[in-house]
N, C-alpha and C positions, 0 to 999 in steps of 0.2 A: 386343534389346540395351537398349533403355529401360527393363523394367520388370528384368533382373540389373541396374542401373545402381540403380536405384530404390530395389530390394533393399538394396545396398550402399552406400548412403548410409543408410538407416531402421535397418540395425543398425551402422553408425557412430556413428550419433547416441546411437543406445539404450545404446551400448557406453560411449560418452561422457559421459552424464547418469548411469550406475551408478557410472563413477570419480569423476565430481564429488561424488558423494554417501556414498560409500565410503572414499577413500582420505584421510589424515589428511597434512597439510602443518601442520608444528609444532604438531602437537597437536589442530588443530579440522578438519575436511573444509573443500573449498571453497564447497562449499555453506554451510555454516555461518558462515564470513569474508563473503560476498555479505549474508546472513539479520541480521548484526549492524553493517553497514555501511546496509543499506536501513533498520532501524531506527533508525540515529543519523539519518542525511539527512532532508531535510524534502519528498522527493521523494513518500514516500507520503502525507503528508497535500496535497500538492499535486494529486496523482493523483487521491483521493480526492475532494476537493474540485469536480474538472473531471468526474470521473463524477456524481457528485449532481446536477449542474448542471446536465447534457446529460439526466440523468434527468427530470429536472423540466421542461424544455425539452420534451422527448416526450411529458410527461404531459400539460404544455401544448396540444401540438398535436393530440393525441388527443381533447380535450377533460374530463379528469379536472380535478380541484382541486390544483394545485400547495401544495405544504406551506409555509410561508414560514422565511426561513434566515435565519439569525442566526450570526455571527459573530464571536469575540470572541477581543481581540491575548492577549497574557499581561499583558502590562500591567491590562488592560481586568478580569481574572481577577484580578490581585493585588488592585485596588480594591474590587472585588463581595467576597474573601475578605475585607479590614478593615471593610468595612461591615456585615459578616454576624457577624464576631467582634466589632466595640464593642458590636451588639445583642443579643446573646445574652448577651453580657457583665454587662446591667442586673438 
């Protein structure tokens, strides 16, 4: 009984992830709506950010050389672009 159960939830699922990725809802798949809403949000570079992190933590503990991170707002990027273009500029 467990593994027809088992069966029949693994090709639900499979059944599941070929419509999400197949069938068009006003024009784009749902997979496609998820792909450009992950892209607007700031969840992936937050995601990102916490795996690098936990990377570097383990390399730590391993004892490897940790890479050192640098981080920088938009802000911080706007300023670096005007100081890079008044100098180029001379």
């Amino acid at each position: 009984m467990g593994f027809i159960r088992s069966c029949v939830w693994t090709a639900a699922t499979v059944g599941l992830g070929i419509a999400l990725a197949t069938l068009e809802v006003g024009g784009k798949t749902p997979l496609a709506y998820a792909r450009s809403a992950w892209a607007r949000s700031e969840a992936g570079d937050w995601l990102r950010d916490r795996a690098d992190d936990a990377a570097d933590r383990a390399r730590g503990a391993l004892g490897q050389p940790q890479k050192p991170r640098e981080r920088h707002s938009d802000e911080d990027r706007a300023a670096l672009d005007r100081i890079i273009a008044k100098r180029s500029g001379r």
